[in-house]
VEXDRENGU-780866 format. One record per atom (N, C-alpha, C, O): residue in one letter; y, z, x. Coordinates in steps of 0.05 Angstrom, whole numbers, padded with zeros to 5 digits, always signed. Example, Ala and Ser with C-alpha at 12.3 -4.5 7.8 and 13.67 -1.06 7.14 Angstrom:
BEGIN
A-00114+00156+00264
A-00090+00156+00246
A-00066+00156+00264
A-00066+00169+00285
S-00045+00142+00257
S-00021+00143+00273
S+00001+00157+00258
S+00023+00161+00268
***
This chain:
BEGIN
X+00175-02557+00226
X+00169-02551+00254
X+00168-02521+00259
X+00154-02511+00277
X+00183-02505+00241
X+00181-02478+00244
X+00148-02465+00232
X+00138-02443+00237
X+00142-02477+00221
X+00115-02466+00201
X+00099-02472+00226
X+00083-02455+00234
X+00102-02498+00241
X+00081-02499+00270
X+00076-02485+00287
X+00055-02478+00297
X+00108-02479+00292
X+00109-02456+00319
X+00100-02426+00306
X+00086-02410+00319
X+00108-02423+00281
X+00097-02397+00278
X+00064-02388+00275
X+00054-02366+00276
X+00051-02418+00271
X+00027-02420+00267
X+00010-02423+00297
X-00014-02420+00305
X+00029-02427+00305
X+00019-02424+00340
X+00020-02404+00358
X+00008-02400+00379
X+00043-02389+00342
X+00039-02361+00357
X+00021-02342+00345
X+00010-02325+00360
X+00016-02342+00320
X-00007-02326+00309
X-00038-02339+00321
X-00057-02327+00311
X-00044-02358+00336
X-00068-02370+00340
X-00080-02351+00362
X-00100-02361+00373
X-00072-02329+00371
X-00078-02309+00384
X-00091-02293+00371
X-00114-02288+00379
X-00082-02281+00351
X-00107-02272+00330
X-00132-02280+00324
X-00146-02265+00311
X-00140-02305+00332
X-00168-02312+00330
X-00180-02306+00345
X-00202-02302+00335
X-00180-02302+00366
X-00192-02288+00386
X-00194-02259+00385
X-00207-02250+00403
X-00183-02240+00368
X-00190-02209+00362
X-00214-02203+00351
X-00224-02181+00354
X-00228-02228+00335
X-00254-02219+00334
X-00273-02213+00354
X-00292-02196+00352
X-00267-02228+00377
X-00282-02221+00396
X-00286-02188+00407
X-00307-02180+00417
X-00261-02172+00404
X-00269-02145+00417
X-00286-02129+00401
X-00303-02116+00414
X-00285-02127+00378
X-00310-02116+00358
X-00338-02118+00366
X-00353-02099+00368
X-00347-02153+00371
X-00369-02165+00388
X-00374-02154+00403
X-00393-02139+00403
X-00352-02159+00433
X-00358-02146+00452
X-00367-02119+00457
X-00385-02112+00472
X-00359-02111+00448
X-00370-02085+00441
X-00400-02073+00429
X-00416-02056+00435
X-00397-02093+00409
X-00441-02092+00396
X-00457-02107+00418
X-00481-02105+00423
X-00441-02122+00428
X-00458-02140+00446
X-00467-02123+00479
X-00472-02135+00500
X-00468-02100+00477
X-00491-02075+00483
X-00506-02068+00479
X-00516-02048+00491
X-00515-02081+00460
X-00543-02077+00450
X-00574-02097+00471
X-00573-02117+00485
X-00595-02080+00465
X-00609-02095+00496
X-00626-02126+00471
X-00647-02137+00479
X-00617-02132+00453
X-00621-02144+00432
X-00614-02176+00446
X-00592-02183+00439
X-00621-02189+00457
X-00609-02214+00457
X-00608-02238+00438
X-00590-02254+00435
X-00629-02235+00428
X-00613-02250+00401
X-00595-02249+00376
X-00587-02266+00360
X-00592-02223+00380
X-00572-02204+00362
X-00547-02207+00375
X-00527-02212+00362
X-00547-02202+00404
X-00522-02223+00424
X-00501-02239+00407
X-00479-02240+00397
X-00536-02258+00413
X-00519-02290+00414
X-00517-02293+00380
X-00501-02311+00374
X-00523-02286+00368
X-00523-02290+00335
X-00482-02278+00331
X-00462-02289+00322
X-00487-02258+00340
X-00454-02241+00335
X-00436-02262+00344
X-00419-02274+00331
X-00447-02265+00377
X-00423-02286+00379
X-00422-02318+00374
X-00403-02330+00382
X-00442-02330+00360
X-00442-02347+00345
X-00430-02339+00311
X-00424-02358+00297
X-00428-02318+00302
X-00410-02312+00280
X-00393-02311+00290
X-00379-02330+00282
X-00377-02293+00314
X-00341-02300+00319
X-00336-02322+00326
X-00312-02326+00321
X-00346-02345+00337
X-00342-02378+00340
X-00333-02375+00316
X-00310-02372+00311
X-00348-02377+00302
X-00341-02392+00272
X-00324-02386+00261
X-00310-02403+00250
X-00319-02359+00262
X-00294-02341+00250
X-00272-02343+00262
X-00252-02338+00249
X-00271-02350+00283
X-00246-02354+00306
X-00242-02381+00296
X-00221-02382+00282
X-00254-02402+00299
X-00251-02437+00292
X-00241-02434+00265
X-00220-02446+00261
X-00252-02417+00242
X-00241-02420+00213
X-00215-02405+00211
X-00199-02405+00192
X-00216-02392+00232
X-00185-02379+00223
X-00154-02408+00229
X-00134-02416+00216
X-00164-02412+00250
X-00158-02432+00271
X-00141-02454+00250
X-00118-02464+00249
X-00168-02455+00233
X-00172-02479+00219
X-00156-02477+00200
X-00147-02499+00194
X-00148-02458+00183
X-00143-02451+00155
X-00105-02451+00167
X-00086-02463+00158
X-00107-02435+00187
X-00075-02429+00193
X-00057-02452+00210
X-00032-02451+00212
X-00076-02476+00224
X-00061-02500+00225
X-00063-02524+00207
X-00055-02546+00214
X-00076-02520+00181
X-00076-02529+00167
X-00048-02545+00150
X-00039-02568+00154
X-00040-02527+00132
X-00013-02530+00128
X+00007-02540+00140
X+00022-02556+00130
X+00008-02530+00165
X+00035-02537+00182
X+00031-02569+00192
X+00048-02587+00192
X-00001-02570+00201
X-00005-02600+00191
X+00002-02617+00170
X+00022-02631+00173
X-00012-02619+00149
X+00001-02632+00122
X+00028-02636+00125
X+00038-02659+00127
X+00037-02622+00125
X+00070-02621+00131
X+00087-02632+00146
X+00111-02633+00140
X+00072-02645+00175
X+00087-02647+00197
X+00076-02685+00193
X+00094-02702+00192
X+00049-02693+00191
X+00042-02708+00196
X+00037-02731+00170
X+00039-02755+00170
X+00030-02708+00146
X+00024-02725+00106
X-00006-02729+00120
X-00018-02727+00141
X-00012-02736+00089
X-00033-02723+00080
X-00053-02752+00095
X-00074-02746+00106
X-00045-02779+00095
X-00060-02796+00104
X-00069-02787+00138
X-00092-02786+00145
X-00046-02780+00155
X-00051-02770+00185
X-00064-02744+00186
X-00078-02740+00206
X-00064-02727+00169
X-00077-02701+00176
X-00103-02697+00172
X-00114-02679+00186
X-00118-02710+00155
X-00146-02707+00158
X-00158-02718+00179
X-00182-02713+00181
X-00147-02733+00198
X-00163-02746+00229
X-00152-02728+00242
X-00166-02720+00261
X-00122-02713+00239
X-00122-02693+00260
X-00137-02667+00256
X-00149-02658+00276
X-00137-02655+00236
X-00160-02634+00227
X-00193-02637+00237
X-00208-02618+00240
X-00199-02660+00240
X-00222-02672+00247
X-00223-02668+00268
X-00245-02661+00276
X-00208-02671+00282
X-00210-02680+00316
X-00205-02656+00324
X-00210-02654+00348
X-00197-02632+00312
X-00197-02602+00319
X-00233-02595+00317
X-00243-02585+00337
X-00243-02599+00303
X-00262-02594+00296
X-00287-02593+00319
X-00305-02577+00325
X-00277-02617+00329
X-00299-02640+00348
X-00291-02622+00381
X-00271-02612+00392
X-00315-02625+00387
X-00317-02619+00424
X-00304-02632+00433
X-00302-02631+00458
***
């Protein structure tokens, strides 16, 4: 339970990609825009992904955690 909570307080870090973006996303480029911030989606979700990973496996075994990993995934 401790590997969770600590994995929950770092889930704030996924969102730091975004100020780098924000920042290029001054450019009068709009598809260059939306491309950047369709790379930090991804990069934000895979960080997301990689660092509740573990604490999953762990909390739930290995049969319950791949439908919960999944269901992170999904809209």
């Amino acid at each position: 339970m401790q590997s969770l909570r600590r994995s929950a307080l770092g889930a704030g870090y996924a969102l730091s990609v975004f100020i780098p973006v924000s920042c290029v996303c001054v450019l009068p480029y709009e598809a260059v825009r939306w491309a950047l911030i369709g790379v930090a989606t991804l990069t934000s979700g895979l960080f997301l992904l990689l660092n509740f990973r573990g604490p999953i496996f762990d909390v739930a075994g290995a049969k319950c955690a791949a439908p919960c990993l999944s269901r992170l995934t999904l809209p």
